[in-house]
PDB file of N, H, CA, C and O in Angstrom:
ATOM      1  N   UNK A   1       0.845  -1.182   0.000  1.00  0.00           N
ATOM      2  CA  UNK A   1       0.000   0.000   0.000  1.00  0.00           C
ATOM      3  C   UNK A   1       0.887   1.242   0.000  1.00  0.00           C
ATOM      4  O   UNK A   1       1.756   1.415   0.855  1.00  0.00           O
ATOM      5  N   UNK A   2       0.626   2.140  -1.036  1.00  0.00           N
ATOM      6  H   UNK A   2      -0.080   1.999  -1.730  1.00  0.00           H
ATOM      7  CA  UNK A   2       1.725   3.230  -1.169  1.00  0.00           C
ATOM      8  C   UNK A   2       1.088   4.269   0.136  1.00  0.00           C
ATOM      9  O   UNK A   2      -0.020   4.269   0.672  1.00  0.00           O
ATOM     10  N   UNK A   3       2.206   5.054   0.348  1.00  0.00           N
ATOM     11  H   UNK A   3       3.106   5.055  -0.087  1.00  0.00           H
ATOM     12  CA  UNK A   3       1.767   6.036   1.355  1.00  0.00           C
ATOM     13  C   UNK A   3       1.722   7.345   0.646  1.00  0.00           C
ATOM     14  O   UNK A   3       2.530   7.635  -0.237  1.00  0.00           O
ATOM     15  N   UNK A   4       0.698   8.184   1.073  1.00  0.00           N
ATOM     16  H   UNK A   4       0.041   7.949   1.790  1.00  0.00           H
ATOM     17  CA  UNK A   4       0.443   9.616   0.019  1.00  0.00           C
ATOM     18  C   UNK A   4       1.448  10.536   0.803  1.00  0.00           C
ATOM     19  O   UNK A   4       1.240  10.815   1.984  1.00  0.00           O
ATOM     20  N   UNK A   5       2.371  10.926   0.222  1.00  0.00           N
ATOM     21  H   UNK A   5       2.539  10.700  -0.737  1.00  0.00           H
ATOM     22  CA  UNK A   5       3.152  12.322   0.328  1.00  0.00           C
ATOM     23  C   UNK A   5       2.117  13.171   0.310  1.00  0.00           C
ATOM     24  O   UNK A   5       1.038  12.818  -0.165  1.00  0.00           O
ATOM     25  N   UNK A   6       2.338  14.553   0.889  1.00  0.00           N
ATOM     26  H   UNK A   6       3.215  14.840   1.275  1.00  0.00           H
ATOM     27  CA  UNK A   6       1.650  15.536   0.620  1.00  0.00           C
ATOM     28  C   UNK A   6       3.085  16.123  -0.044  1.00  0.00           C
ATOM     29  O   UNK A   6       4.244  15.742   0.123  1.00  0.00           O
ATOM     30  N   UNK A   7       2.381  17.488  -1.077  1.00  0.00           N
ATOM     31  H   UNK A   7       1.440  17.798  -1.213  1.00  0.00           H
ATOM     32  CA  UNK A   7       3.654  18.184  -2.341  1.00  0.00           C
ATOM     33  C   UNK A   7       3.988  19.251  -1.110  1.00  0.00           C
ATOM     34  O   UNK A   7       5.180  19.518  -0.953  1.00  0.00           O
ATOM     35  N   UNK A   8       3.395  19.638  -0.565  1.00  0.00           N
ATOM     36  H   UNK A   8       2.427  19.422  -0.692  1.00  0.00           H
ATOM     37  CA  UNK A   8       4.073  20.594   0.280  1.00  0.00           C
ATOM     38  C   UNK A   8       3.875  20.047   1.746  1.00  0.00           C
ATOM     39  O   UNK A   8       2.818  19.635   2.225  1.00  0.00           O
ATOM     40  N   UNK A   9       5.429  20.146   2.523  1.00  0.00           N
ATOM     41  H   UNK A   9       6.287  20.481   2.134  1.00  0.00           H
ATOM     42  CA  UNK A   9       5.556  19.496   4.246  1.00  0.00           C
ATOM     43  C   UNK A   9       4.778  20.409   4.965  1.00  0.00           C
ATOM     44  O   UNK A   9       4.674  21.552   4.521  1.00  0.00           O
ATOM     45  N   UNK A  10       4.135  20.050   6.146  1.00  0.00           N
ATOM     46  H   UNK A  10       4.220  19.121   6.507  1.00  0.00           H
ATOM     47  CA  UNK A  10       4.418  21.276   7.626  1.00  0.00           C
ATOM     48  C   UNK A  10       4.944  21.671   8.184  1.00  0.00           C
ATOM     49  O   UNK A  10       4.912  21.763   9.411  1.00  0.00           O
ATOM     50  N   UNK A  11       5.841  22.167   7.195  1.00  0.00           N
ATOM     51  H   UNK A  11       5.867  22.093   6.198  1.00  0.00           H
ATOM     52  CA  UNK A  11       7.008  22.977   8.005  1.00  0.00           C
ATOM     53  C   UNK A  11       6.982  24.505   7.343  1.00  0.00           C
ATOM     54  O   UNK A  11       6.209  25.035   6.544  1.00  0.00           O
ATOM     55  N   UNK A  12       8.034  24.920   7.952  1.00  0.00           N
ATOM     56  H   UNK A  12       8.662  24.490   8.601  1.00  0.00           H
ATOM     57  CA  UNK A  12       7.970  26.388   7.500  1.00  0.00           C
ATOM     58  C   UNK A  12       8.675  26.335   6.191  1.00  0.00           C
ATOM     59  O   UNK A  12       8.344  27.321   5.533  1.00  0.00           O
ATOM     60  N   UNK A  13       9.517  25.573   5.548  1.00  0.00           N
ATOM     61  H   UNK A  13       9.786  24.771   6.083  1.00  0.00           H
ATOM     62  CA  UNK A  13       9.986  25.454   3.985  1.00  0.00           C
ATOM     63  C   UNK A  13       8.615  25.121   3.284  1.00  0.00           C
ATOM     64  O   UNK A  13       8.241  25.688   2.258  1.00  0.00           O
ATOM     65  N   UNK A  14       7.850  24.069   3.994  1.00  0.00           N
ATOM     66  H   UNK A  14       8.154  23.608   4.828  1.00  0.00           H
ATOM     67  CA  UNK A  14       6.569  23.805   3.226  1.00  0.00           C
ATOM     68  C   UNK A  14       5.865  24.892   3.016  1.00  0.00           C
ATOM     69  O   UNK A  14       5.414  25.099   1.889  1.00  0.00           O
ATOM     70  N   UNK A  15       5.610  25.911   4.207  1.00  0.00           N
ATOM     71  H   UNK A  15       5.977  25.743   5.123  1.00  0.00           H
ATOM     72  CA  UNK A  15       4.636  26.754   3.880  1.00  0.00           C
ATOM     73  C   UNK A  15       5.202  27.761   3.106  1.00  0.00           C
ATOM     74  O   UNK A  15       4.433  28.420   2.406  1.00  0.00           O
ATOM     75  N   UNK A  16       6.858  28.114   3.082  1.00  0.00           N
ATOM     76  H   UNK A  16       7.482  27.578   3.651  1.00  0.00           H
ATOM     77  CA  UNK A  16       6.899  29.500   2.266  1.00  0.00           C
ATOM     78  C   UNK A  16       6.373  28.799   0.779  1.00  0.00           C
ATOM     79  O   UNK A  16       5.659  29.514   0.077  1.00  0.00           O
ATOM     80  N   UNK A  17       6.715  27.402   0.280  1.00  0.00           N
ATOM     81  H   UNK A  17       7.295  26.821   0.851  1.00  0.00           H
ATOM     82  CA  UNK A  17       6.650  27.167  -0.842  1.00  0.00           C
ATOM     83  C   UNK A  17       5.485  27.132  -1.332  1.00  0.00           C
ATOM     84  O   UNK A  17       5.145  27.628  -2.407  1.00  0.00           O
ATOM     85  N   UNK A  18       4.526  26.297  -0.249  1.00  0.00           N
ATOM     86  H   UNK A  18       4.802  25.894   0.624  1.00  0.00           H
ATOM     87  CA  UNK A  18       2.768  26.541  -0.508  1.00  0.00           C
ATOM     88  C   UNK A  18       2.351  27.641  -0.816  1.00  0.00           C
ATOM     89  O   UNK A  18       1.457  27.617  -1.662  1.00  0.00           O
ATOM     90  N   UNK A  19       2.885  29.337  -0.181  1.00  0.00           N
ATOM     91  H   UNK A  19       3.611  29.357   0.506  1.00  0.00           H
ATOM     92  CA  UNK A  19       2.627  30.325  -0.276  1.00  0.00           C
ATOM     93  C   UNK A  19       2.980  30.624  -1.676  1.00  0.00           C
ATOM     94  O   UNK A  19       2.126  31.148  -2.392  1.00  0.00           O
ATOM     95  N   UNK A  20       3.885  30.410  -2.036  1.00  0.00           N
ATOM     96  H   UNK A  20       4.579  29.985  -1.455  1.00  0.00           H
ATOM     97  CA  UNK A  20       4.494  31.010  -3.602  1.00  0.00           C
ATOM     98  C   UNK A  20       3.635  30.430  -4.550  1.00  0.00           C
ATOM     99  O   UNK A  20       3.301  31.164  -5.480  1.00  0.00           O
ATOM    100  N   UNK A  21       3.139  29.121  -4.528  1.00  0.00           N
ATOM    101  H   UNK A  21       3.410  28.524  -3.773  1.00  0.00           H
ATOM    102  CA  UNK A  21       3.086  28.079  -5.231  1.00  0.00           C
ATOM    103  C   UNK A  21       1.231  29.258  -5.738  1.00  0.00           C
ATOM    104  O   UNK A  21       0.893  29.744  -6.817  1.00  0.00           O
ATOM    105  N   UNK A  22       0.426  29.274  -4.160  1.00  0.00           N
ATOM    106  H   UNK A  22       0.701  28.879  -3.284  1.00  0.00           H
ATOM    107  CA  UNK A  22      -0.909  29.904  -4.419  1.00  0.00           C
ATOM    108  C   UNK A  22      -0.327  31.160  -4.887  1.00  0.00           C
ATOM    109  O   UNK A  22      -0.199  30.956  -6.094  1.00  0.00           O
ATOM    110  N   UNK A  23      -0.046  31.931  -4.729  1.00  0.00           N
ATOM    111  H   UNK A  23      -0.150  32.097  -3.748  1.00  0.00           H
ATOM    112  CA  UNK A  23       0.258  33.252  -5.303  1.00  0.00           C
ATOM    113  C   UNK A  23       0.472  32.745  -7.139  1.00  0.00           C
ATOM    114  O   UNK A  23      -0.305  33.124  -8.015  1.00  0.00           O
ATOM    115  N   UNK A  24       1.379  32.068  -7.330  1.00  0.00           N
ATOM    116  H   UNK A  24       2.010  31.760  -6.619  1.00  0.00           H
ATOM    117  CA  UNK A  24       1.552  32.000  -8.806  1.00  0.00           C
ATOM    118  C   UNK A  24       0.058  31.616  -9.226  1.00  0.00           C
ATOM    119  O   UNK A  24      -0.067  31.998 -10.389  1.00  0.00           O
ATOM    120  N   UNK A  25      -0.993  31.095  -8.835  1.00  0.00           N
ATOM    121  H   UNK A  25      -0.892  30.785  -7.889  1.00  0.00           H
ATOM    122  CA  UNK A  25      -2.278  30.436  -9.300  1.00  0.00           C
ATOM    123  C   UNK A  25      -3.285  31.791  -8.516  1.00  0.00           C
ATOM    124  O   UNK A  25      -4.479  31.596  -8.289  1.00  0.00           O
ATOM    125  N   UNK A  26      -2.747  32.846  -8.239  1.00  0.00           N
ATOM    126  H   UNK A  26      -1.776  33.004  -8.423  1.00  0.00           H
ATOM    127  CA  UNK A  26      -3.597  33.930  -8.362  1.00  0.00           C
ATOM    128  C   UNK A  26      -4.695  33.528  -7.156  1.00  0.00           C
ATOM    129  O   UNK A  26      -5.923  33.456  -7.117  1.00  0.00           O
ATOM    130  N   UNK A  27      -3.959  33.377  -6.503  1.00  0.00           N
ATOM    131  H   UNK A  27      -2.961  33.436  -6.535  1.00  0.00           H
ATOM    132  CA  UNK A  27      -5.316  32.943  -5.162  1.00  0.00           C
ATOM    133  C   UNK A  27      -4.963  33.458  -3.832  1.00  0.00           C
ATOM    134  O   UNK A  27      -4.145  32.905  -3.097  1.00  0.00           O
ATOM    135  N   UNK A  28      -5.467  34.304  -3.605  1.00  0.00           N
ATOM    136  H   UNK A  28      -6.132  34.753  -4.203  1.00  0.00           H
ATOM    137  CA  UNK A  28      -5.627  35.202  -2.097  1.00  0.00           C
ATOM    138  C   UNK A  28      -5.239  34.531  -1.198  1.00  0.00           C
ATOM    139  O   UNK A  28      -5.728  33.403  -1.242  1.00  0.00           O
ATOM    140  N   UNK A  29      -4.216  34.783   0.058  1.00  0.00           N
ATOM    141  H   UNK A  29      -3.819  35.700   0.094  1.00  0.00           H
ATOM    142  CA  UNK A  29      -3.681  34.271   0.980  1.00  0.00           C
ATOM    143  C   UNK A  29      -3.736  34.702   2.256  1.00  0.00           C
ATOM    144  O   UNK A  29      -3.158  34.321   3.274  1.00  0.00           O
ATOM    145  N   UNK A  30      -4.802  35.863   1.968  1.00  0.00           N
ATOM    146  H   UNK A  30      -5.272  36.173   1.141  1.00  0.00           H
ATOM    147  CA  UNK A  30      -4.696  36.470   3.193  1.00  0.00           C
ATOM    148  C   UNK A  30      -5.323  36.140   4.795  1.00  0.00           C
ATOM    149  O   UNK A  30      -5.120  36.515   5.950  1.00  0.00           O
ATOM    150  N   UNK A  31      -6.306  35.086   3.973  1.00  0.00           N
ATOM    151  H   UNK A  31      -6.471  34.781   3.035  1.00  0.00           H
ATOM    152  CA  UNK A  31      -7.641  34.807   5.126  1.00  0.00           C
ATOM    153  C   UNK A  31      -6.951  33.490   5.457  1.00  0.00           C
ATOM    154  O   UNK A  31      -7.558  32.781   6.260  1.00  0.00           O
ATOM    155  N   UNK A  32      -5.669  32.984   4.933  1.00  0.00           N
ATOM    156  H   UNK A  32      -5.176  33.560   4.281  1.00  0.00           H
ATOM    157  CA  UNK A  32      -5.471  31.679   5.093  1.00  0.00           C
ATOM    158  C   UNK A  32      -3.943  31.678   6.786  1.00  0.00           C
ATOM    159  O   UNK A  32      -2.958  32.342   7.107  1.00  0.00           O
ATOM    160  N   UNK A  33      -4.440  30.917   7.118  1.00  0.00           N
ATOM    161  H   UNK A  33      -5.240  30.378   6.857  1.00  0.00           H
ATOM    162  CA  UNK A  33      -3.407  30.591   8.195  1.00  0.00           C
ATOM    163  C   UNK A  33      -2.857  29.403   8.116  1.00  0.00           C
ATOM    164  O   UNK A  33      -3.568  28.484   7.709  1.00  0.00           O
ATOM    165  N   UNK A  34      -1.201  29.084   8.554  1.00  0.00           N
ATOM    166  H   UNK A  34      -0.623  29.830   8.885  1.00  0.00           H
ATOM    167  CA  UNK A  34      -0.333  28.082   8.593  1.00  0.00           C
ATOM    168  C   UNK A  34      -0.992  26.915   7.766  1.00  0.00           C
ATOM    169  O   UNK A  34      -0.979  26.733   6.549  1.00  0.00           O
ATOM    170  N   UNK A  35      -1.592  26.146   8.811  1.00  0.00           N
ATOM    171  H   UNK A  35      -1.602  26.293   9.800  1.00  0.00           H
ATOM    172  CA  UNK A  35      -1.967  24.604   8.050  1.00  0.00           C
ATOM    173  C   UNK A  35      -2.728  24.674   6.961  1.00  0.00           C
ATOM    174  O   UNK A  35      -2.517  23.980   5.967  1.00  0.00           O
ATOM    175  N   UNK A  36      -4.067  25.867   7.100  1.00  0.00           N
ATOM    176  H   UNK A  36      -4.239  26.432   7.907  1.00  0.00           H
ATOM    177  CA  UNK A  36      -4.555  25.880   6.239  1.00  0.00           C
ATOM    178  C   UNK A  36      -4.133  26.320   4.722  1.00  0.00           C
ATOM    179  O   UNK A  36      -4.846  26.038   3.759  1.00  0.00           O
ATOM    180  N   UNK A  37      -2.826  27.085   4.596  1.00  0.00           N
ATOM    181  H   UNK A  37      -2.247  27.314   5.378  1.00  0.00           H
ATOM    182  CA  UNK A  37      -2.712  27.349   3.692  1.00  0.00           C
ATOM    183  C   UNK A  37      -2.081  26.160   2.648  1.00  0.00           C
ATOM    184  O   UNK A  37      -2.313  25.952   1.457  1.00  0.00           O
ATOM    185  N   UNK A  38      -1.249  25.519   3.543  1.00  0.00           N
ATOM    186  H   UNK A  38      -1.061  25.687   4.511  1.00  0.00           H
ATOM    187  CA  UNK A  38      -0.698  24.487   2.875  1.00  0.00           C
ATOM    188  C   UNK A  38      -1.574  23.621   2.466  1.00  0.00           C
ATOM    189  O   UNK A  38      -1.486  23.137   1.338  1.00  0.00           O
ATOM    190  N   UNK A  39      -2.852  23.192   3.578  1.00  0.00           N
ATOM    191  H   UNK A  39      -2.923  23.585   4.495  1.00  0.00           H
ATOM    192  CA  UNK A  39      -3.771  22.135   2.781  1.00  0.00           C
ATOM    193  C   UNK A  39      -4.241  22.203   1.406  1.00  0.00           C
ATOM    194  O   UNK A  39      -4.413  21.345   0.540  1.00  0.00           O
ATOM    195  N   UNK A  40      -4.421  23.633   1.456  1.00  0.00           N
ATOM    196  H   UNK A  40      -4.281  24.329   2.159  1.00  0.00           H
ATOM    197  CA  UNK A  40      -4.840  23.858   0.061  1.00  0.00           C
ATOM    198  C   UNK A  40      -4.273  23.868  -0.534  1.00  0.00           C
ATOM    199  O   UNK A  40      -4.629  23.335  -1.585  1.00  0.00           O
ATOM    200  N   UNK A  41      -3.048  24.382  -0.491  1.00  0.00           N
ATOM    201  H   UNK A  41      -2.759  24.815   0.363  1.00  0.00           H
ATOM    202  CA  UNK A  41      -2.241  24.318  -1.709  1.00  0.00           C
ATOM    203  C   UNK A  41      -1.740  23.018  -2.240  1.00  0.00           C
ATOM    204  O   UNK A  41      -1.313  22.894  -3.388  1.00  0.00           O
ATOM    205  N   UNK A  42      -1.811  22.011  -1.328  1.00  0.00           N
ATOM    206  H   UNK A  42      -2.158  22.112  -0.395  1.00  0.00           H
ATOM    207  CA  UNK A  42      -1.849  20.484  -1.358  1.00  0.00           C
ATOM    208  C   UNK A  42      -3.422  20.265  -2.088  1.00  0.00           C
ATOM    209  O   UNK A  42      -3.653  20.376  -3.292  1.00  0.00           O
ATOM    210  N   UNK A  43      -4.000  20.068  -1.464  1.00  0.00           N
ATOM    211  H   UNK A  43      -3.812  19.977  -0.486  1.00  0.00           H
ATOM    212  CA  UNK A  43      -5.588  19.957  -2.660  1.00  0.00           C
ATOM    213  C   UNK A  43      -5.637  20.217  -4.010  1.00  0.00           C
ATOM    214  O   UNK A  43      -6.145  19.419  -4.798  1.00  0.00           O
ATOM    215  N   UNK A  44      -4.989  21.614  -4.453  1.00  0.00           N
ATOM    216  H   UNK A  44      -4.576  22.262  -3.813  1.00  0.00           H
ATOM    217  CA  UNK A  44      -4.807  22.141  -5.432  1.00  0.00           C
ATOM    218  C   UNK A  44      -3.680  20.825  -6.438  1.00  0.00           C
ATOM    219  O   UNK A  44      -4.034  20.237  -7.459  1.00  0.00           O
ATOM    220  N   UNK A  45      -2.416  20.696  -5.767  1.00  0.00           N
ATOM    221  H   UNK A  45      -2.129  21.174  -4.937  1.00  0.00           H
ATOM    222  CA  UNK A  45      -1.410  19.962  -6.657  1.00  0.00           C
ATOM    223  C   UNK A  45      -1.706  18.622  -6.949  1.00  0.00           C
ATOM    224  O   UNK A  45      -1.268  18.049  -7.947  1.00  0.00           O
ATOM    225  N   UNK A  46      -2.602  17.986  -5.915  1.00  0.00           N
ATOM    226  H   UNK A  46      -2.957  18.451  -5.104  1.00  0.00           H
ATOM    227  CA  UNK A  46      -3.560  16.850  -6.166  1.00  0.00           C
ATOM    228  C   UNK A  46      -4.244  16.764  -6.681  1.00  0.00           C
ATOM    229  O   UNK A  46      -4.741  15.645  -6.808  1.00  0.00           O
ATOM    230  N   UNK A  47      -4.936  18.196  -7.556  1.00  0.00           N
ATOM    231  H   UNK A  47      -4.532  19.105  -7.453  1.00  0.00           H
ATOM    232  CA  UNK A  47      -6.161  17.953  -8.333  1.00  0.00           C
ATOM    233  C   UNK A  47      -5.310  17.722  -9.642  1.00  0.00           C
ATOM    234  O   UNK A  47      -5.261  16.708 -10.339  1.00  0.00           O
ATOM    235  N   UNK A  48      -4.592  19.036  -9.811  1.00  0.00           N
ATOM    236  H   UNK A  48      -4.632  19.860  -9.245  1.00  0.00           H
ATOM    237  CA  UNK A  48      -3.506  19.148 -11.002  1.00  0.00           C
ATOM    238  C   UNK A  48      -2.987  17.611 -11.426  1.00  0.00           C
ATOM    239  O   UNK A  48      -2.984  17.099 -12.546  1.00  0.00           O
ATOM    240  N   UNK A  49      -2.581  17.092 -10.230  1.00  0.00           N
ATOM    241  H   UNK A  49      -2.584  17.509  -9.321  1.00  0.00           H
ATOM    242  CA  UNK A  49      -1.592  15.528 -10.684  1.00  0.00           C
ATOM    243  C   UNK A  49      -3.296  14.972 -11.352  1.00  0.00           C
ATOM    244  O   UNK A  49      -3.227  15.097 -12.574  1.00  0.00           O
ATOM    245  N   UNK A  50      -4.168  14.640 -11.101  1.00  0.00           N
ATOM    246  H   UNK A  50      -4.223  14.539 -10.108  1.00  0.00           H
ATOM    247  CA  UNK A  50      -5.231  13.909 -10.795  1.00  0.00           C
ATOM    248  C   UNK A  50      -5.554  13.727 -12.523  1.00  0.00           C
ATOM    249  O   UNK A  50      -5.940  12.761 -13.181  1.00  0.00           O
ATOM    250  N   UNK A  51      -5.133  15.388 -12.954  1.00  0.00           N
ATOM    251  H   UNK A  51      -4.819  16.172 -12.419  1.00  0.00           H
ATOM    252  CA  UNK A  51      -6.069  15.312 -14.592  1.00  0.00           C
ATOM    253  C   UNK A  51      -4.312  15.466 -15.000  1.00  0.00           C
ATOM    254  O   UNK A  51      -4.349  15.769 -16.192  1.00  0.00           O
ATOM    255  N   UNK A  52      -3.440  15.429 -14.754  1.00  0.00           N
ATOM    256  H   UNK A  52      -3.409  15.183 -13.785  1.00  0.00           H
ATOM    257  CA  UNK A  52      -2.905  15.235 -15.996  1.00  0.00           C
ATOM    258  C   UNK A  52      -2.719  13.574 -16.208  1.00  0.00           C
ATOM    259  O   UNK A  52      -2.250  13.134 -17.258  1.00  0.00           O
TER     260      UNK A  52
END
């Protein structure tokens, strides 16, 4: 059984990169805090992998 990586860690390298990553995809960061920002930005790279 494979184990799911998430594309971005919980860490603070994860989150500056989560942060850059939503900014390049034009998506507001302001209302978002720590975990949450990364989840999403994880949701997001999972959808992306999903359809290509």
């Amino acid at each position: 059984m494979a184990t799911f990586l998430p594309f971005f860690s919980y860490s603070l390298e994860g989150y500056i990169k989560a942060k850059r990553y939503l900014l390049t995809k034009n998506i507001d960061v302001s209302q978002l805090r720590g975990f949450q920002l990364v989840e999403v930005a994880n949701d997001i790279k999972e959808t992306e992998a999903e359809q290509a």
